[in-house]
C-alpha positions as CSV (number, residue, x, y, z in Angstrom):
1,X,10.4,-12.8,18.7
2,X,7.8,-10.9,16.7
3,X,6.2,-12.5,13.7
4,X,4.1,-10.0,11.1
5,X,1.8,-11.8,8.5
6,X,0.4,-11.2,5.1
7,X,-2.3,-10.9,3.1
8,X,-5.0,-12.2,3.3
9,X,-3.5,-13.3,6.6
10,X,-3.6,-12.6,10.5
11,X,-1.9,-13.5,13.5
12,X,-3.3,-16.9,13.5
13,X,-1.5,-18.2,10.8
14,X,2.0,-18.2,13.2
15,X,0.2,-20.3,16.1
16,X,2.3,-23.3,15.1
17,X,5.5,-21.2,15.6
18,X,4.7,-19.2,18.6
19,X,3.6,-22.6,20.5
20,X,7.4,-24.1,19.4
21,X,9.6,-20.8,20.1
22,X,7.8,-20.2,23.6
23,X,8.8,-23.7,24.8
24,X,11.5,-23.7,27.2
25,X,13.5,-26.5,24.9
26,X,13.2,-24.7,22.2
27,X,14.8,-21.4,23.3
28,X,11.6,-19.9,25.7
29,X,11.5,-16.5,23.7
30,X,8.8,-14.6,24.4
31,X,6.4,-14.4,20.7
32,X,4.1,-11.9,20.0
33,X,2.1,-12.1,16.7
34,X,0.0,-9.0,16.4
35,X,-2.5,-8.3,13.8
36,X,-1.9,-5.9,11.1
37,X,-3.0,-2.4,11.1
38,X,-7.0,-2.9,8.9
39,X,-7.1,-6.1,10.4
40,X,-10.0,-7.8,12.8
41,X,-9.3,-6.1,15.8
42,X,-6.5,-4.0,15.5
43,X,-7.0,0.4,14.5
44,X,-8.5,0.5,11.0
45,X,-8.4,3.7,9.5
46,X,-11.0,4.3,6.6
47,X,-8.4,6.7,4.5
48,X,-5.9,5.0,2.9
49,X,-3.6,7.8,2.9
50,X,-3.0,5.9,6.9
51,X,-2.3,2.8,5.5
52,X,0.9,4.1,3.4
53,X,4.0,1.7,4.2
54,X,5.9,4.7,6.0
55,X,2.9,4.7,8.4
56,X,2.8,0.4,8.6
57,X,6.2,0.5,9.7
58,X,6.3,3.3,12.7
59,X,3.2,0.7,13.9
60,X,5.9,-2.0,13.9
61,X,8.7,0.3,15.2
62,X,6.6,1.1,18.4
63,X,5.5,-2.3,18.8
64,X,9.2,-3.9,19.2
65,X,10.1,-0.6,21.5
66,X,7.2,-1.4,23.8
67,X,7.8,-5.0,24.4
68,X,11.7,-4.5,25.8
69,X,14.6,-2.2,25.7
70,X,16.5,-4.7,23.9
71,X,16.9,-5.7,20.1
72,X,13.9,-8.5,19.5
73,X,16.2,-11.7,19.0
74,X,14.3,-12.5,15.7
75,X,11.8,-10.3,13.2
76,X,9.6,-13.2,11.1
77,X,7.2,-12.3,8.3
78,X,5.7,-13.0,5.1
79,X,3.9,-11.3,2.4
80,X,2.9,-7.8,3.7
81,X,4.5,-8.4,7.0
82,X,7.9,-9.4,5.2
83,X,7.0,-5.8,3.5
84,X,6.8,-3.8,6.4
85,X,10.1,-6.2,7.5
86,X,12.5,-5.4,5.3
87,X,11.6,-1.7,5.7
88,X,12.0,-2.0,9.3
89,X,16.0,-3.9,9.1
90,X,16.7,-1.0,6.9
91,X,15.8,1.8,8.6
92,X,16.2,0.8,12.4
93,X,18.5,-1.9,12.4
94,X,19.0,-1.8,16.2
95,X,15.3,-3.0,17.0
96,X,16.5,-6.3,16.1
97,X,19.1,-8.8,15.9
98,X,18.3,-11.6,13.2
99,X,15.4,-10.9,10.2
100,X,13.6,-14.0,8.7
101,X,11.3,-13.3,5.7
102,X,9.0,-15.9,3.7
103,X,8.1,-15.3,0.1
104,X,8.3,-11.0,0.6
105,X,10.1,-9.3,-2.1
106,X,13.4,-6.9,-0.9
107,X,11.6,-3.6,-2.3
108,X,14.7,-3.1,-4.5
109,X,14.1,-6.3,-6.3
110,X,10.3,-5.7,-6.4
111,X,11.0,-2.5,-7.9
112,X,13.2,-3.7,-10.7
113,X,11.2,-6.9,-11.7
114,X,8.4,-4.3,-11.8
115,X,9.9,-2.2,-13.9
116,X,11.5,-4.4,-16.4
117,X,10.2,-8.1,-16.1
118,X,7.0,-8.7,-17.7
119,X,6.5,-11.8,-16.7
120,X,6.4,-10.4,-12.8
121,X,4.2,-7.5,-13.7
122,X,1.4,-10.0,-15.1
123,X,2.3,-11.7,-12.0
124,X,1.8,-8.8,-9.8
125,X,-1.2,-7.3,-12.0
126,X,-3.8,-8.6,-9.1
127,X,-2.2,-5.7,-6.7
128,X,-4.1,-3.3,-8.9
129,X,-7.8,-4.9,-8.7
130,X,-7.4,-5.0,-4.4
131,X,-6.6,-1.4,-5.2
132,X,-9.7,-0.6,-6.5
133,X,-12.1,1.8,-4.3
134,X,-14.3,-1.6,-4.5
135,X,-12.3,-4.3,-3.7
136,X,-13.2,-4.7,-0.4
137,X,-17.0,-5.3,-1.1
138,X,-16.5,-7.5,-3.9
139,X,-13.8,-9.4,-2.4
140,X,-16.8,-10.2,0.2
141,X,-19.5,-11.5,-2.3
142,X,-20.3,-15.3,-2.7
143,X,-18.3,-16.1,0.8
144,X,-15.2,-14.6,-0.1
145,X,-15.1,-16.2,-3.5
146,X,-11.8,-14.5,-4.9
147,X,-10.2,-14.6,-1.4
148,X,-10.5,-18.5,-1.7
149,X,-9.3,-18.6,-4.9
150,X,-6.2,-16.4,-3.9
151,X,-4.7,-19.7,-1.9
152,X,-5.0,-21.3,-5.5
153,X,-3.7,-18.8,-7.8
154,X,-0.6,-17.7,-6.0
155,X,0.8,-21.1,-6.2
156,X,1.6,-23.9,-9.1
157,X,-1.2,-26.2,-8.9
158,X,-0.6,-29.4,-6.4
159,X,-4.6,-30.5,-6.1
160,X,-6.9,-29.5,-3.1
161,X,-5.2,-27.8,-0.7
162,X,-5.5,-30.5,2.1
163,X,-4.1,-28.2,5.0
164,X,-6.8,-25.2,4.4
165,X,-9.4,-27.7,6.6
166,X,-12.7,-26.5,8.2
167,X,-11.3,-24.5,11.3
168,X,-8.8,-22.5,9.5
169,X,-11.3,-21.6,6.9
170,X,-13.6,-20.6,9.7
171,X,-10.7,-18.4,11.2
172,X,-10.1,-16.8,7.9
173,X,-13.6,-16.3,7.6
174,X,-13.7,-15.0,11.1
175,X,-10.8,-12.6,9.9
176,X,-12.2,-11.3,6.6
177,X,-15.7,-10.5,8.2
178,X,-14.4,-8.3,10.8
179,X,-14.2,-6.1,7.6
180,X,-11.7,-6.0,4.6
181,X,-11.0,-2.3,3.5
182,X,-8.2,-1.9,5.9
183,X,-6.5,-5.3,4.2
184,X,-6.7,-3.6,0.9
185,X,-6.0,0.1,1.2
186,X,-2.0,-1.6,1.4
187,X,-2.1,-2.4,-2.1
188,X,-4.0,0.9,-3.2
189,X,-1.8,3.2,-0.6
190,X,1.6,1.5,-2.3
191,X,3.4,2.9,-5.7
192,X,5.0,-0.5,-5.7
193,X,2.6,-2.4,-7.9
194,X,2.2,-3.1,-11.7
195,X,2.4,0.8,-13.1
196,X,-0.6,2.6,-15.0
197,X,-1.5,5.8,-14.7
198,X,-0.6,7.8,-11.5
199,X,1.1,4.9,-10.2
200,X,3.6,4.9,-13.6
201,X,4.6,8.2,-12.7
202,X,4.9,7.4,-8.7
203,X,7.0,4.0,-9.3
204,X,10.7,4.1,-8.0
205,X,12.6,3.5,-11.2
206,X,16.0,3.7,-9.1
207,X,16.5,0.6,-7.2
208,X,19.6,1.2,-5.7
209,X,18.1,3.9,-3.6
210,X,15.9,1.1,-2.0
211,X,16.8,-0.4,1.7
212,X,20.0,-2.1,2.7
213,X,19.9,-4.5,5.4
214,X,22.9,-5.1,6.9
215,X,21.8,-7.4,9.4
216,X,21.9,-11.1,9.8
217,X,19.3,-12.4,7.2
218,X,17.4,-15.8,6.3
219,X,14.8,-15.9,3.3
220,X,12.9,-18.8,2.9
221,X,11.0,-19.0,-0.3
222,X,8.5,-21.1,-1.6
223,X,9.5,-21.7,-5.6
224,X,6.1,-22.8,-6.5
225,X,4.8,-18.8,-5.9
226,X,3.1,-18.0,-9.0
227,X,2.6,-13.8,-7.8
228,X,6.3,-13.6,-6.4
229,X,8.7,-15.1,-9.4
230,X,12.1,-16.6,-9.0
231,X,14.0,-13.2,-10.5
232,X,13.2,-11.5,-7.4
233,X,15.8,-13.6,-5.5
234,X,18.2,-12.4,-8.1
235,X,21.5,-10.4,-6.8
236,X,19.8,-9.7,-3.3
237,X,23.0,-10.0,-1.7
238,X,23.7,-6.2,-3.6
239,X,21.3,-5.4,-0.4
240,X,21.3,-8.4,1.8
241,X,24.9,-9.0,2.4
242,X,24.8,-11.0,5.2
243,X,21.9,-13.7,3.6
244,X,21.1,-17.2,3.9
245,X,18.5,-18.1,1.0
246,X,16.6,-21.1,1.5
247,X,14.7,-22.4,-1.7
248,X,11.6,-24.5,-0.8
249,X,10.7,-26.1,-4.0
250,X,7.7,-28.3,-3.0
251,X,6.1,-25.1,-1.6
252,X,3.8,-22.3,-2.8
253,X,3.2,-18.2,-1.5
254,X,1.5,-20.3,1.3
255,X,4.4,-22.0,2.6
256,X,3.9,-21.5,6.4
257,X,0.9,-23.6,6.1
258,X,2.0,-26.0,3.6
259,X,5.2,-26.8,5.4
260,X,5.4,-25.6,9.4
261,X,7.4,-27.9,10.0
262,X,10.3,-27.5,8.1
263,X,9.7,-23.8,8.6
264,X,10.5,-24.5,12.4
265,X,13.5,-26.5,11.9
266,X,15.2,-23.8,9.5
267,X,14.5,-20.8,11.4
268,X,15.3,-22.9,14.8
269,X,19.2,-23.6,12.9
270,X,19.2,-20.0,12.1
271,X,18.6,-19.2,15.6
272,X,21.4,-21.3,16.7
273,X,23.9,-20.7,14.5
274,X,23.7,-17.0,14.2
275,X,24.0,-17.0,18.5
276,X,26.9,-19.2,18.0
277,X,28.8,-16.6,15.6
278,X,28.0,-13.7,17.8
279,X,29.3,-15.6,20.4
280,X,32.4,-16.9,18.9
């Protein structure tokens, strides 16, 4: 299993996962959570012509081809990661046998909201201040202010956030000072994001040209995401066929830390029931 995270994410964020999937009980599969291309640790590029989704993906694509000859028996990702996911079903379907995406937009969905819902393009109209030329140094002032802030604004208000505690600030922290450009030269290398200017004339107007997945697909979302609005879940199966939506609605754009545990148990059932089909 290979699980891709998000912005302003890394791998750490899946520890909870990997420790349950790589337990013998619990199916024993062999989970590798890399960090993102830009990301503490991993190649970061300075021009963000490298960090263009087409470019993402092949990272991804030789990734699952490296770890075995054999389809991965589950893709897992959110935000970005879910991104570069969807991508990936699409275009090499035999890398993998089950997807599972939390709160990430199908790009054909993305695409419409963007070009005819209002309410998600004031939703989405942060994407074009982490695709400023700047963003990266002034994300970094007053100990990350506006990265903070992020866990806050990108979900409906519930009170402090009780599960961001000292040590997974500190690995955040950890994350964000190995350097930030590479985090967002995504947003600034993408056309999709709110339109103005060179981006109004890049944006894919045509959604129906955008990624089928044919494979076996679970999306969990969190309801109370303030940046990623309920129409995006709207007639996914025109692309997602074979789908199994799970609405979350005590949850938020942060649901993998809000609820791990109930992320477990439906991905686990997923697991098992789609191996019983192909079996049966």
């Amino acid at each position: 299993m290979v699980f891709l995270h998000g912005f302003p994410e890394a791998a750490f964020v899946w520890d909870a996962l990997l420790h349950h999937f790589s337990q013998p009980e619990n199916g024993g599969y062999f989970c590798v959570a890399p960090n993102l291309r830009g990301y503490a640790g991993s190649s970061a590029p300075v021009e963000v012509d490298a960090y263009h989704p087409r470019q993402l993906v092949q990272d991804i694509s030789a990734l699952t081809r490296s770890l075995s000859p054999e389809p991965l028996a589950a893709l897992v990702a959110h935000d970005w990661g879910g991104a570069l996911a969807w991508n990936l079903a699409s275009q090499e379907p035999e890398l993998l046998q089950r997807l599972v995406i939390l709160n990430a937009p199908h790009p054909a969905t993305f695409a419409r909201e963007l070009a005819h819902s209002p309410a998600q393009q004031a939703a989405s109209a942060y994407m074009q201040f982490l695709a400023r030329p700047d963003a990266a140094q002034r994300l970094a002032e007053e100990d990350f202010r506006r990265l903070w802030a992020l866990f806050d604004g990108m979900g409906a208000s519930q009170g402090p956030r009780a599960w961001l505690h000292e040590a997974l600030r500190a690995q955040y922290r950890q994350t964000w000072q190995a350097g930030l450009h590479g985090p967002c030269a995504y947003y600034a290398a993408t056309a999709l994001k709110p339109a103005s200017g060179d981006a109004a004339r890049q944006m894919p107007r045509d959604a129906s040209a955008l990624g089928r997945v044919g494979l076996p697909t679970m999306l969990i979302w969190g309801m109370g995401d303030t940046a990623l609005l309920p129409g995006l879940l709207d007639d996914l199966h025109q692309w997602v066929p074979a789908l199994e939506l799970h609405r979350v609605e005590d949850a938020t754009h942060w649901i993998v830390h809000e609820q791990p545990d109930r992320v477990i148990a439906l991905i686990a059932s997923f697991l098992q029931r789609s191996h019983s089909q192909a079996g049966a």
